[in-house]
MILO-26255 format. One line per field, with one value per residue (C-alpha): x, y, z; residue number from 1; residue in one letter. Coordinates in steps of 0.02 Angstrom, whole numbers, plus 50000, padded with zeros to 5 digits. Example, Ala and Ser with C-alpha at 12.3 -4.5 7.8 and 13.67 -1.06 7.14 Angstrom:
residues 2
east: c(50615  50684)
north: c(49775  49947)
up: c(50390  50357)
n: c(1  2)
res: c(a  s)
//
This chain:
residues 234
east: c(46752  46893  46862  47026  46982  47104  47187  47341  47451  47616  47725  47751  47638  47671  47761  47631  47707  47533  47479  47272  47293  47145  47131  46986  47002  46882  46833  46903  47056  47257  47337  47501  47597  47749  47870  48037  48094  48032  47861  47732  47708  47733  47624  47486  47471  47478  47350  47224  47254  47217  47408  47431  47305  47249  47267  47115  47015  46936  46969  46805  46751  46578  46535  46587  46753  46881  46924  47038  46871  46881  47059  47214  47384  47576  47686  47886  47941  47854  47837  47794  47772  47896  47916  47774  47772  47732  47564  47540  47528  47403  47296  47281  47176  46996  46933  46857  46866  47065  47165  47323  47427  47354  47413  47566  47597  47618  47731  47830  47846  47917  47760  47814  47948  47974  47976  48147  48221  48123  48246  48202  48100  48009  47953  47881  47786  47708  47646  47574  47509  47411  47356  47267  47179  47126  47013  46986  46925  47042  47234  47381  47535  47678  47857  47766  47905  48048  48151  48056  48158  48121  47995  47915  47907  47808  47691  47660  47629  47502  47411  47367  47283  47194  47145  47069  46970  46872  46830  46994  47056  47239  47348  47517  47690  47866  48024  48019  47918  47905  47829  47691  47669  47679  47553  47430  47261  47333  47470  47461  47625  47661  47757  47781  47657  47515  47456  47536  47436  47371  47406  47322  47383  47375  47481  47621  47740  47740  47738  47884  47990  47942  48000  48171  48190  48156  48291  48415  48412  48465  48608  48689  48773  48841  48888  48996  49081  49117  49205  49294  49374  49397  49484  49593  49645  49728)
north: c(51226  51374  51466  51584  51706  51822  51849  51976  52022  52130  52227  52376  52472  52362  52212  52056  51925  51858  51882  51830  51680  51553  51386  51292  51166  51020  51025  50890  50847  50894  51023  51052  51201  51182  51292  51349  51511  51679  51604  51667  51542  51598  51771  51680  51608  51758  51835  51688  51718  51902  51964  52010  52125  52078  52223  52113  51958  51835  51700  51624  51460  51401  51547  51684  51768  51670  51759  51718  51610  51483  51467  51419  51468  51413  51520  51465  51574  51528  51701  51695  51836  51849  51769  51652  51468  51344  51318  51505  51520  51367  51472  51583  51486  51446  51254  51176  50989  50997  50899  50977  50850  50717  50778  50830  50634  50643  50795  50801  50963  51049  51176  51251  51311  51486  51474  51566  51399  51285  51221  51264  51073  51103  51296  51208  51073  51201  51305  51158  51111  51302  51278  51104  51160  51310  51186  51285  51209  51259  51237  51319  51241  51335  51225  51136  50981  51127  51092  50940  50768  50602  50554  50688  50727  50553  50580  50759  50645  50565  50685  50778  50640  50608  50772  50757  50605  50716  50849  50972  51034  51061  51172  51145  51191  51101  51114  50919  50866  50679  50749  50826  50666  50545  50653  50750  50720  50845  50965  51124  51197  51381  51479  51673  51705  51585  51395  51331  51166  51053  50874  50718  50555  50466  50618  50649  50503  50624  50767  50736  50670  50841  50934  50846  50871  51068  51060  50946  51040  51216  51149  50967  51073  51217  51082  50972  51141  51200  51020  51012  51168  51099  50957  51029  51176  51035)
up: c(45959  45963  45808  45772  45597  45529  45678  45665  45785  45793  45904  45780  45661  45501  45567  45612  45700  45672  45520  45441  45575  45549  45638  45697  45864  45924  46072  46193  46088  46105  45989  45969  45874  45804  45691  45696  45814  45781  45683  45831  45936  46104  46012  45970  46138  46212  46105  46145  46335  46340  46361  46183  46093  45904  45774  45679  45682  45833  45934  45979  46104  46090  45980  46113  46131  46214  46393  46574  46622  46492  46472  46586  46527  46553  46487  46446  46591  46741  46843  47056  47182  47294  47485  47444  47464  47364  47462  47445  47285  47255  47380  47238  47136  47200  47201  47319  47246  47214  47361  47356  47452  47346  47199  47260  47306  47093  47086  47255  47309  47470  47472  47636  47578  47502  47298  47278  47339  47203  47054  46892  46863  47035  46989  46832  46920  47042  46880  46815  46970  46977  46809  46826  47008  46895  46792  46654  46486  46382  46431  46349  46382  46309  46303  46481  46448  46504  46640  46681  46726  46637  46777  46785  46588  46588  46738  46646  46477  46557  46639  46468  46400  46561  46569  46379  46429  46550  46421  46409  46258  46254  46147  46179  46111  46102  46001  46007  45868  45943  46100  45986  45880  46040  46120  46008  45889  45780  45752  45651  45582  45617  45489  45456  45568  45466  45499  45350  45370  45483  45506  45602  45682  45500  45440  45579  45507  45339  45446  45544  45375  45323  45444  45472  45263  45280  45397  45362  45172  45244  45365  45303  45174  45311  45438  45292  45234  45437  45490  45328  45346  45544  45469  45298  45453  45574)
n: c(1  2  3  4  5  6  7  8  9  10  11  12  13  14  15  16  17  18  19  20  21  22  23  24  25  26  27  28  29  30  31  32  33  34  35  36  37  38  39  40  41  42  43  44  45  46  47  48  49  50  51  52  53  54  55  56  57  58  59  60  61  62  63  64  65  66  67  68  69  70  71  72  73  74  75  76  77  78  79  80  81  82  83  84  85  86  87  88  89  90  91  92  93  94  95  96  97  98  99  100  101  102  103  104  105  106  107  108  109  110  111  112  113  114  115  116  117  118  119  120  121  122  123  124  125  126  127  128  129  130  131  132  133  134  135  136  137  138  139  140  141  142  143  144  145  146  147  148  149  150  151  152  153  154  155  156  157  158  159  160  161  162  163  164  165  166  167  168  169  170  171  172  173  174  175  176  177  178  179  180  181  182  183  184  185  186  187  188  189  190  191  192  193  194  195  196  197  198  199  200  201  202  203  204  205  206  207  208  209  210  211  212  213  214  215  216  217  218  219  220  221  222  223  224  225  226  227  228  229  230  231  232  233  234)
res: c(x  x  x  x  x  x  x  x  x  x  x  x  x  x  x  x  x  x  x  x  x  x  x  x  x  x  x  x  x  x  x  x  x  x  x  x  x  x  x  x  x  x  x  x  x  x  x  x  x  x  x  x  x  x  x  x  x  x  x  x  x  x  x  x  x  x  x  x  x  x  x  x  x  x  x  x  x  x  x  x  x  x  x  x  x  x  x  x  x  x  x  x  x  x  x  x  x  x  x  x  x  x  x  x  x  x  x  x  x  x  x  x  x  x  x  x  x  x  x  x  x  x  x  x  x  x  x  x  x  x  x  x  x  x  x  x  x  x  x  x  x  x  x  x  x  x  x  x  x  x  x  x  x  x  x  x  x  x  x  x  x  x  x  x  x  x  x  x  x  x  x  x  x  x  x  x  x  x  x  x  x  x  x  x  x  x  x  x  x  x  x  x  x  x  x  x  x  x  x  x  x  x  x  x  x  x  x  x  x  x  x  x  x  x  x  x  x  x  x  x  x  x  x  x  x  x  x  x  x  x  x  x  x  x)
//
């Protein structure tokens, strides 16, 4: 289990981004963490792969703190070392069972080739490629549908759940609540820096209504004012 208590984080003296964080994760399932811009997300999963130093609190898995060997990470911004090639950078990672061309049969890159060529979709697929020859338990996936075609977006789809069924556990982000539904045993809702609750597959109809409600309730009334005054100005 990942065991996260009190867990504050901020980027000045009295501002947490984070703030008395606490979420508990079962092992071998897929997570995902939702909530609107600015509430911590890509923080928190910084903080749980070492980049990020917590003011307070613990993230624990298996009842010892959570470090680079148990965890893989993809970040929303995919970042490579320059003049490398695809193959290159796979080099970097250590794993003697992974067949690289096998699995690039799935994803279809030109690893020969220098990375500074590779679209934004085929710089996305290489990270993800990185992070599953990693084979860490744990996998944080941060926005991993970016940039990513319909094909691919499916291919990557199924891959996550394949990669539960042999003993993962996933955390994963996306400002698309239906990937998260479509995809996830449960999804925890991130606001001001808290888990404002946490939801499972008998919940995420509810969940999703919610969420659409919070929204719709702030804007419906701002978009109806903005195309009247579009349409009373013609």
């Amino acid at each position: 289990m990942i065991i996260i208590e009190n867990l504050t984080v901020g980027y000045k003296k009295h501002e947490h981004v984070i703030d008395s964080l606490n979420l508990k994760i079962e092992e071998n399932t897929i997570n995902g963490v939702v909530g609107l811009n600015g509430a911590g997300k890509t923080t928190l999963f910084n903080t749980l792969f070492g980049l990020k130093k917590a003011k307070h609190g613990s993230c624990l898995f298996r009842n010892q703190a959570i470090t680079k060997n148990n965890i893989a990470f993809l970040p929303t911004e995919n970042y490579f070392f320059s003049n490398i090639t695809g193959s290159e950078y796979l080099s970097l990672f250590k794993n003697a069972t992974f067949d690289t061309e096998k699995w690039n049969e799935l994803f279809k890159l030109p690893l020969n080739q220098v990375i500074e060529g590779y679209s934004t979709g085929m710089r996305k697929k290489l990270a993800l490629l990185g992070i599953i020859k990693q084979d860490k338990p744990v996998i944080l996936l941060d926005e991993p549908f970016n940039g990513l075609d319909v094909e691919m977006s499916r291919i990557l789809h199924l891959i996550i759940l394949r990669l539960k069924e042999i003993g993962k556990t996933i955390i994963l982000s996306s400002h698309i609540v239906e990937t998260l539904t479509n995809l996830c045993d449960s999804i925890h809702y991130l606001e001001n820096g808290k888990i404002k609750y946490s939801c499972s597959k008998d919940e995420f109809s509810q969940f999703e209504k919610d969420i659409f409600d919070l929204i719709e309730k702030d804007t419906t009334e701002l978009i109806d004012n903005l195309l009247d005054y579009e349409t009373n100005d013609e």
